[in-house]
N, C-alpha and C positions, 0 to 999 in steps of 0.2 A: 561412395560413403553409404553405409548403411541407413538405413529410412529412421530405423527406432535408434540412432544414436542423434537424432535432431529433433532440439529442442525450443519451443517458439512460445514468447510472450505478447501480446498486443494491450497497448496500454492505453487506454481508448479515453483521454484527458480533454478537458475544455478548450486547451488552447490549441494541441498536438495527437497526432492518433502516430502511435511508434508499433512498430513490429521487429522483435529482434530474433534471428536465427543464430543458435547457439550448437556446439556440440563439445563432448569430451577429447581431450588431447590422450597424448598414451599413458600422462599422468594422473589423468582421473581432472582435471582442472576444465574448466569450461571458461570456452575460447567462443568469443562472436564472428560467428562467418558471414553473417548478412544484416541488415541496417534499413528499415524504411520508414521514413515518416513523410507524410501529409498535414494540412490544414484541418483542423478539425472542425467543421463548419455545424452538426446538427446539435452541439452539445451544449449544454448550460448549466456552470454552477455541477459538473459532475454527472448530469441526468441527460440521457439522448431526450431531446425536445422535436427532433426531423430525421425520422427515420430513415428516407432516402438518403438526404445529404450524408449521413451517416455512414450508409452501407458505401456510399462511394468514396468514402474518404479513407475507410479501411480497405478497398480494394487495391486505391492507389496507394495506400504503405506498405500491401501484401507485396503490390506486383513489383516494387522499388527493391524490399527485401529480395524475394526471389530472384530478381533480376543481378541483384547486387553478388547472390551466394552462391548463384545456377543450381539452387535446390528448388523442392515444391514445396507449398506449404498446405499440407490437410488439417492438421488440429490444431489449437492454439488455448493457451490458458490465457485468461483476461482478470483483468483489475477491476475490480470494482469500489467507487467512493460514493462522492455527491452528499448533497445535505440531507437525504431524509436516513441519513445510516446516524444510528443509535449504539451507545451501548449499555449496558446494566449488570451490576455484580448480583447474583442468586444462589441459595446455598440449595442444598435438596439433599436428601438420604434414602438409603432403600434398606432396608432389615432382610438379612440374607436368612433361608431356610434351613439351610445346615452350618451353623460356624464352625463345624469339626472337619470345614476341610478347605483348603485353602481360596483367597481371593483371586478369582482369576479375571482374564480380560471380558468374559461374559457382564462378568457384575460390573465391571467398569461400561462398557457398553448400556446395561441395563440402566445405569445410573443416567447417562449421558441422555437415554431415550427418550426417559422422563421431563429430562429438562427441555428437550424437542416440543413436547407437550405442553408447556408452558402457553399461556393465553393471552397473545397479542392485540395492540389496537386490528382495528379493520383495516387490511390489505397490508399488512406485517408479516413477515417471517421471520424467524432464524435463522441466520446465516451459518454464523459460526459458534460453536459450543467450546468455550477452552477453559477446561480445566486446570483448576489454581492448586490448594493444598488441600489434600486429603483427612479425613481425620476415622480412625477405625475405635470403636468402641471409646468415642472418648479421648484419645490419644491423637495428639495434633501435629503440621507439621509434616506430615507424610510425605513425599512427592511421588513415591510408586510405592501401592500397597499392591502391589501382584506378588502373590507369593504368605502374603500373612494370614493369619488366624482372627475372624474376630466375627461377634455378629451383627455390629452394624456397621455400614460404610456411608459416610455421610464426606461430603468436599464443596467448597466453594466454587464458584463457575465465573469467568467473566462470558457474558451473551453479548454477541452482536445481533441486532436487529436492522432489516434494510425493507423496503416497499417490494413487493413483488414483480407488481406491474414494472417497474425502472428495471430488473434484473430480468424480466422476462423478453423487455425489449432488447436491451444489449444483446440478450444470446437468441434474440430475431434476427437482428443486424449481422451477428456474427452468420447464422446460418446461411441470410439470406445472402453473403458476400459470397457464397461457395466453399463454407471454412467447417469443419466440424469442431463443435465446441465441447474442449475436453475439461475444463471445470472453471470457478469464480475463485480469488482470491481476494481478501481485503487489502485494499492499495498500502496502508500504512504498515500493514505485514511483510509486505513483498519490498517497499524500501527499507523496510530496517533488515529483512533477509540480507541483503545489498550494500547496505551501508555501514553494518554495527557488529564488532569481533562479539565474540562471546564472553570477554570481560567486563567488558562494558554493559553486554543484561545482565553480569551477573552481581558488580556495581551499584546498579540503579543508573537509569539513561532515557532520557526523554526524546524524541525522531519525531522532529518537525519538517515535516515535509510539504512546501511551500509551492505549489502547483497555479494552475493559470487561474479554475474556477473557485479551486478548494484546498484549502490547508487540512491537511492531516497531521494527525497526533498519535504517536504510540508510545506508551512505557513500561518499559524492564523493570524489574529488579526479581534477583535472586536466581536468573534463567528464565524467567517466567513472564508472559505479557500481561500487567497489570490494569491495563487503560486503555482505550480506542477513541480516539472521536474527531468527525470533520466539522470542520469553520466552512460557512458556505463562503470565505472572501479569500482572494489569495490575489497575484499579481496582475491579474485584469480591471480589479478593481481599482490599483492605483494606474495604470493607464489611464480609466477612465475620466478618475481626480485630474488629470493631467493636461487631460482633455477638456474640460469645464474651463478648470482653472487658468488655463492658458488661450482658451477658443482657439483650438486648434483641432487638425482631425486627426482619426486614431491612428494612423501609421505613423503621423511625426510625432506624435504623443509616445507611442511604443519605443520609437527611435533614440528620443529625449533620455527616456525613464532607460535604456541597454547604455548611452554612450556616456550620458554624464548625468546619469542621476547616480545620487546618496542618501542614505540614510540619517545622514548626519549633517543638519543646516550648520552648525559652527566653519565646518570645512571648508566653505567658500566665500569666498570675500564679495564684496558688491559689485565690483566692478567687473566682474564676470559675467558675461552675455552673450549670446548664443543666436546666430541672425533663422530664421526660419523661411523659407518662399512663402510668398503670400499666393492664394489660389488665383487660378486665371488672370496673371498679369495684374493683380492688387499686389501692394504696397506689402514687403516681406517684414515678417513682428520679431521683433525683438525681446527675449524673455533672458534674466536674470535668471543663474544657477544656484542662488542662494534661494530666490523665490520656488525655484523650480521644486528644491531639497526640501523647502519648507512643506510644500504640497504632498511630498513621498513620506516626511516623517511623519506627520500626521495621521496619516494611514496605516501604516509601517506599526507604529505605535498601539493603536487601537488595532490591530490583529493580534500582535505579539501581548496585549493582556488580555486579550480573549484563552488564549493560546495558555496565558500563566495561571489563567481562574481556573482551566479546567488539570494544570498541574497541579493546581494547591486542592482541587474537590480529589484527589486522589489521595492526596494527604503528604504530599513532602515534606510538609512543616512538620512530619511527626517523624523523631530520632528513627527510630526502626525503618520507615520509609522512605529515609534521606534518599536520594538520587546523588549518589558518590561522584559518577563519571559524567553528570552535566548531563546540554545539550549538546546534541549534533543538528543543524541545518542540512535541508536538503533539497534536491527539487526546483525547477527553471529560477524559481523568484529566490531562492539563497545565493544566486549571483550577484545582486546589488549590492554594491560599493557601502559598504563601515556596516552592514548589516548584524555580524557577529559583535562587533562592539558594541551596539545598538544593545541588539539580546544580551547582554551581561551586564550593561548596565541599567535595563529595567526587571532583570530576575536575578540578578547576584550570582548567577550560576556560570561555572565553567560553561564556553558554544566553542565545537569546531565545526568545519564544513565537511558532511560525510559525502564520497566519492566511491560511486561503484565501483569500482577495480578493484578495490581488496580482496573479493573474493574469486576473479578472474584471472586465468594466464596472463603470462607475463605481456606476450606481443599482440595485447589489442588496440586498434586504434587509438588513435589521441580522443579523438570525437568521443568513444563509448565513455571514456572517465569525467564525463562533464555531470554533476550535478542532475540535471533535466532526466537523465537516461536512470536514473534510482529505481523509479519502480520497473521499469520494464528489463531492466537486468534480473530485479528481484523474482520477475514471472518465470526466466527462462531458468533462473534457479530451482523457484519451485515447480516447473515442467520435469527437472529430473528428478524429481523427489518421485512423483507422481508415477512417473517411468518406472523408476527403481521398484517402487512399490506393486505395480502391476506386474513387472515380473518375479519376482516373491511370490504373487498371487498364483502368476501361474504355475510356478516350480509347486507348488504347494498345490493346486488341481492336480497335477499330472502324477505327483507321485502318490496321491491322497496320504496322507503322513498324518498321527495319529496329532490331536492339537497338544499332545503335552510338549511336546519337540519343541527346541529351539526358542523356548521363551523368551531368552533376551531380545530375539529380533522381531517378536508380535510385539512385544512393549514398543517396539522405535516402529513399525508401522503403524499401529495403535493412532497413533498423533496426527497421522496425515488420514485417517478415515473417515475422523471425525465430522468433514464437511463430505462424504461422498454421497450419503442421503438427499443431499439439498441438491448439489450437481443434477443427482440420478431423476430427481423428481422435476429439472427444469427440462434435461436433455426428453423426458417421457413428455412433455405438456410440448414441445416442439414437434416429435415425432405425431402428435394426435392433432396438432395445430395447423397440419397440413389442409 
């Protein structure tokens, strides 16, 4: 198999570090040929906290994968979350010098640089610049003004903002595992890649995606990502509750909360009880499954209106903004038991459970379609985008080809460039970080 037809995600999570090797079929479909995950020991709440623990943990899901595909793995695209990621809507304009001649990807570039420029707290950047609707001279609504007349181009932007130091380390970790790191992706981008057709952004659709440290948030509507943002709680924390609540330790807490926990205390009756071993030969406890429910809803609860406040600060409740197609759940913690009817009945909103495989070959594992694998499918998706896009670039070095050519297909690579500034400026802070 050829080297640049494999395509690798590393999904570097609080609870799990996943490594997925992918490639194209003859159908153009992307098939998982290898599968590694590890314990994720240095991470918290999203943020590498133990850098060593870290690098080892991603070695041992490289070497699982590689082991698993008898491939190698050199570069990998990674996820990026955690609670200090931000995001914020910004409008900006730039007044072009000649309007007698058409808008091209320059000015949209030039537009986008500015917004680069924008003035962060201390130890802030930019992540991601993505452009919402355009408006030229006044006229709004736009979604690609390449090609028009006008002399001002003015657009809305949603900015994600994340700590440097946090994404500086991750692509330490990554270096230091032996991996070359070929760019950042924001996690709830790369699950809804993953999990959500293109009816559904175009709809309105809210990708909750419920991971060990941290709940991410993303929404569509009209084709377009309207909303970003993580909850530092996701399903460690009701382990934890579980663990209080019951004095118990965390593995049978974990155990508890996968075999018979619910979201939903009506569901079980009293007399439902559940024997535990008691440590070193102590007296084994006894915990009620109605108690047990009671402890997960609670929690459960208070994420999922964290989760609703920051859908309604986006404005659902406004007609034009309605979110048509609902939610989708995603992510290890969307497996517990009444979860979706949970979410419907405290947002009123349609919830299905969104499953990577939609966008994958028909014959992949059972294992890849679980929930948990969301984002790390969604990397190795956008690993071929990434792909694809470099070689464009290079068909386009070698023939030097005048830039008026082929516009329609700088408009579709246009979209994936927009983060390659921030990449280029981590991979150069690494190479001098020697």
């Amino acid at each position: 198999m050829e080297i640049n037809n494999l395509f690798v995600g590393l999904d570097i999570g609080t609870t799990k570090i996943v490594a997925l090797i992918g490639s194209l079929n003859e159908y153009n479909k992307l098939k998982i040929i290898g599968i590694g995950k590890s314990k994720s020991l240095g991470v918290h709440r999203g943020v590498v906290n133990n850098i060593t623990q870290t690098i080892q943990s991603i070695q041992s899901a490289v070497s699982e994968a590689e082991l698993n595909s008898s491939e190698k793995i050199d570069k990998v695209i990674v996820g990026i979350a955690g609670q200090h990621i931000r995001s914020l809507q910004h409008s900006d304009y730039i007044t072009r010098v000649n309007s007698d001649q058409v808008i091209d990807e320059d000015d949209l570039d030039k537009l986008i640089n500015q917004v680069y420029k924008l003035v962060m707290l201390p130890g802030e950047e930019i992540i991601h610049v993505l452009p919402q609707e355009y408006k030229v001279d006044g006229q709004g609504e736009i979604k690609e003004p390449i090609g028009m007349f006008g002399g001002r181009l003015e657009a809305n932007f949603h900015v994600v903002v994340g700590q440097v130091s946090s994404i500086k380390n991750i692509a330490r970790c990554i270096k230091s595992a032996g991996i070359d790191f070929e760019g950042i992706t924001l996690e709830p981008i790369a699950s809804a890649d993953a999990v959500l057709n293109n009816e559904e952004k175009e709809a309105g659709v809210a990708l909750i995606d419920i991971g060990g440290g941290t709940t991410d948030l993303a929404i569509f509507k009209d084709g377009i990502i309207r909303h970003t943002s993580v909850i530092p709680f996701g399903g460690n924390i009701i382990t934890e509750d579980i663990k209080e609540g019951c004095s118990i330790i965390e593995k049978q807490a974990e155990l508890l909360k996968i075999k018979f926990g619910s979201a939903w205390p009506g569901e079980n009756k009293d007399n439902e009880i559940v024997s535990i071993p008691g440590l070193r030969g102590r007296e084994p406890k006894e915990i009620t499954l109605k108690n047990l429910s009671k402890i997960i809803h609670a929690r459960v609860v208070e994420i999922i209106e964290q989760v609703y406040i920051e859908i309604k600060n986006y404005g659902h409740e406004d007609q034009k903004k309605k979110l048509i197609a609902g939610i989708v759940l995603t992510g290890g913690g969307s497996q517990l038991k009444h979860l979706k009817q949970l979410v419907e009945y405290i947002t009123g909103m349609d919830t299905r459970l969104g499953y990577p495989s939609e966008h994958l070959a028909g014959n992949n594992s059972i294992e890849i379609s679980s929930p948990m694998y969301a984002t790390a499918v969604g990397l190795v998706m956008n690993s071929t985008k990434v792909s694809k896009k470099n070689e464009v670039k290079e068909e386009e070095n070698k023939e030097n080809i005048d830039l008026k050519i082929n516009q329609d297909d700088s408009v579709k690579t246009e979209r994936l460039t927009v983060f390659e500034k921030f990449t280029d400026s981590i991979k150069n802070f690494l190479d001098n970080a020697e």
